[in-house]
Phi, psi and omega in degrees: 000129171249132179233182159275104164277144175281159169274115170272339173302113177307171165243135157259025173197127160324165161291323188325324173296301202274355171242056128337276184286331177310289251256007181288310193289359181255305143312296153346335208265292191303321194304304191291329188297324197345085192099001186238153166293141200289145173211197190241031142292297186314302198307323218252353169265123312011309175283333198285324192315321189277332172281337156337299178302352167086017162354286189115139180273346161303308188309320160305302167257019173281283192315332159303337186285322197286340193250358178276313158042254191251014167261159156282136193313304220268023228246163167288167224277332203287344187266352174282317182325307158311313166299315189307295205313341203266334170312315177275357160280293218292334177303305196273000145305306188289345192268002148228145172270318219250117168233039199278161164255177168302135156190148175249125179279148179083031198231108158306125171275160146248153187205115103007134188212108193221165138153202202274186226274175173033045196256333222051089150301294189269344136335298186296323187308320206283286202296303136010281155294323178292304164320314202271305179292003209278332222239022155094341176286128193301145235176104150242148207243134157279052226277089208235359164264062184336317196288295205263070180298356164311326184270338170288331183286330196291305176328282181315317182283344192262020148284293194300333211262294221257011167074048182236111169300152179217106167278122194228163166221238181295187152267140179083344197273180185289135189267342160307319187303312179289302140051242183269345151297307176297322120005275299206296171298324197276314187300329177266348148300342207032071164285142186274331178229164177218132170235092206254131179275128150251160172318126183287135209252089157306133164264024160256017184256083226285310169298348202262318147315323184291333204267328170293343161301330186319300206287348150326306166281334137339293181277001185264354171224026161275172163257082170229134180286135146290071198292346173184137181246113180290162147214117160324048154319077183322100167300324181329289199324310194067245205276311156354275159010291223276340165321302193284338169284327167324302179264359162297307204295338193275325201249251212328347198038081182257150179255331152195151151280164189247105189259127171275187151050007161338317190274358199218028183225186184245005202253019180301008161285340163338290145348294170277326172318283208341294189290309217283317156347265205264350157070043182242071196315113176281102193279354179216170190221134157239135195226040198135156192284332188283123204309358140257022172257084170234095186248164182271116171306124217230119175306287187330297176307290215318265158025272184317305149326323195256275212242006201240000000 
């Protein structure tokens, strides 16, 4: 059984604030159209606009096909902006119906957390927990990044601010281990959910994948669900991004991304590569440092935001 938690953590900003830098070159665009007729200048300052945003160029020209489209012949250059957004809603509605995240309920749940070194991860691991306990769930943290003590130290103080055990273990020590304690701990506690910081990863290092599989299989033979493996993606990076989601999703079985640093790149097209690529949905946005800013990604808000 799968439900949706709503976020109870307020926002203190839209998104529309926080895709600024996406969403400036898009205005721009509109300001210069104002009153002017579509030619094929327009068309072609559109196509450079979206690959800036880091799109992607299939996508870039599906979505130009989808907006000659859905224009009117006589219609002005100021009027495609509404037409792009409802194109890049209807995309990214088919390439997910459902971005709810998974949890089975009467259950302990696990949620996963992977990618490379510096996405903010264990940031996220945090902002996350606090969302989950905000919507009433009981919420234990794993600290499985063994390699860095720092990120376990990192863990522990956003434990302590939000009244969340954080199970940690040696340095250097097995991250399965921690884990499968922390498992082990939630379930005989009847906790509802455990949310394991794994190490950050290069995804060319065929051993440091294998072992995050380990730890997968681990918890994976708890009577605990593995209900959902985040992967974690710095938007700054853009396309750079997709090297890495590519071999998490073939090793990791990953389920959905956690896309960051939203608030701090111009490459919020990102996004539609990301699903049309790899057909992996993005269910959340960090959009700010501050522990609500984790929001559930909406195709529509999104859009809308981005070019409108």
């Amino acid at each position: 059984m799968t439900d949706e938690t709503e976020s109870l953590v307020p926002r203190r900003f839209g998104l529309r604030d926080r895709f600024s830098k996406s969403r400036t070159p898009f205005l721009e665009m509109r300001r210069r159209w104002r009153a002017r007729k579509i030619d094929d200048e327009v068309w072609d300052e559109l196509e450079e606009t979206l690959l800036l945003a880091d799109v992607g160029p299939a996508t870039t020209a599906d979505l130009l096909d989808s907006v000659r489209a859905g224009i009117g012949k006589d219609s002005l250059a100021d009027g495609i902006s509404e037409v792009l957004a409802q194109a890049i809603t209807d995309r990214l509605r088919a390439n997910a119906s459902d971005r709810s995240l998974n949890f089975s309920t009467g259950t302990t749940n696990v949620w996963l957390l992977v990618g490379v070194n510096g996405v903010g991860k264990t940031t996220t691991t945090a902002k996350l927990a606090a969302r989950e306990q905000a919507a009433g769930r009981t919420v234990l943290l794993a600290a499985a990044d063994t390699f860095r003590a720092a990120a376990a130290e990192q863990l522990g103080i956003w434990g302590e601010q939000l009244g969340i055990e954080v199970v940690r273990g040696q340095d250097r020590g097995d991250p399965g281990a921690v884990a499968f304690d922390a498992v082990q701990s939630a379930l005989a506690r009847h906790f509802d959910l455990v949310i394991v910081d794994t190490a950050g990863r290069l995804h060319n290092k065929k051993n440091l994948m294998e072992e995050l599989a380990k730890v997968s299989r681990v918890v994976q033979r708890t009577a605990a669900p593995l209900s959902e493996v985040l992967l974690v993606l710095d938007a700054t990076t853009g396309q750079n991004g997709l090297a890495q989601a590519r071999e998490f999703v073939a090793s990791a079985g990953v389920t959905g991304v956690v896309l960051t640093k939203v608030d701090g790149t111009a490459k919020g097209g990102i996004v539609l590569a990301i699903e049309s690529e790899l057909g992996v949905p993005v269910k959340l946005l960090g959009i700010g440092e501050s522990v609500e800013d984790l929001v559930v990604f909406d195709p529509e808000e999104f859009a809308a935001a981005l070019v409108e």
